[in-house]
Structure formats: structure tokens, C-alpha cells
C-alpha positions, -999 to 999 in steps of 0.1 A, spaced: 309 610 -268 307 592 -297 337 608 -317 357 599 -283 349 564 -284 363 562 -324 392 576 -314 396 554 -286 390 527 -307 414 543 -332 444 541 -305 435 505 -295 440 495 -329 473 514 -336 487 496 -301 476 463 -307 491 464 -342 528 477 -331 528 452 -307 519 425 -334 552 411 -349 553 411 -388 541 381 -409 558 374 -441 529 351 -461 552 349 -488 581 330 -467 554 310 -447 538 299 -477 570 291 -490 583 273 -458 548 251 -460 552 242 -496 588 229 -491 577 211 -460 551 189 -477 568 188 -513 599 170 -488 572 145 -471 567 108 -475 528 116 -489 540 142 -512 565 112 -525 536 83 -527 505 107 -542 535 120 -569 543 86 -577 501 75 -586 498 104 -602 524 99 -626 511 59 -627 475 71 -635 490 97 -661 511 70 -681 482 48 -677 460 71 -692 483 80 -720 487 47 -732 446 39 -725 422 26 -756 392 51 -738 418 80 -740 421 68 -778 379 66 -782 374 95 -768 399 114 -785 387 98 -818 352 111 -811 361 143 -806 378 142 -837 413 147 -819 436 120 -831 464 120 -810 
């Protein structure tokens, strides 16, 4: 009875997946990414980052610390 049951089990599984339509992760992923690199807070976290990035660059701590790690940039 028990080998029945697995191959019940089997069938189920083989049904339920044809029936299933295909999903292309890829292509969904890339749909998503598109989507929020075109939205208004993908614009306005983009634009602090780069603020914080040139502020950083041109920061006397960035120049400490680099000193004391013996990087002189």
C-alpha cells in the first residue's frame, strides 16, 4: 500500500506541475529592477548617496583615517 501511495503522490506532482505556467526569474527579476531603478525613491536615495560620497571624499576624517592607516590618498 505504501508503494501505491508514492506513486500516487508521484502523479499528483507531475499534474500539478503541467498545469503550472512557466516562470522566467530572470525576466521577473529584470522587470523588478527596471521598475524601481525608473521610481521617484530610486531617484532621491541615488542622489544622497552620491552627496554622502562626495562629502566623504572631500572629508578631513576620510584624510585622518587614511593617514593612520598609512594610506595617503
Amino acid at each position: 500500500m505504501n508503494r501505491l501511495k508514492t506513486w500516487w503522490q508521484i502523479a499528483e506532482a507531475t499534474a500539478g506541475g503541467a498545469s503550472r505556467p512557466h516562470v522566467d526569474a530572470g525576466g521577473a527579476d529584470a522587470d523588478v529592477e527596471m521598475l524601481v531603478r525608473r521610481s521617484w525613491l530610486w531617484s532621491v536615495v541615488q542622489s544622497a548617496a552620491t552627496k554622502v560620497s562626495a562629502a566623504w571624499r572631500g572629508s578631513r576624517c576620510r584624510r585622518i583615517l587614511g593617514a593612520a592607516a598609512g594610506d595617503r590618498a
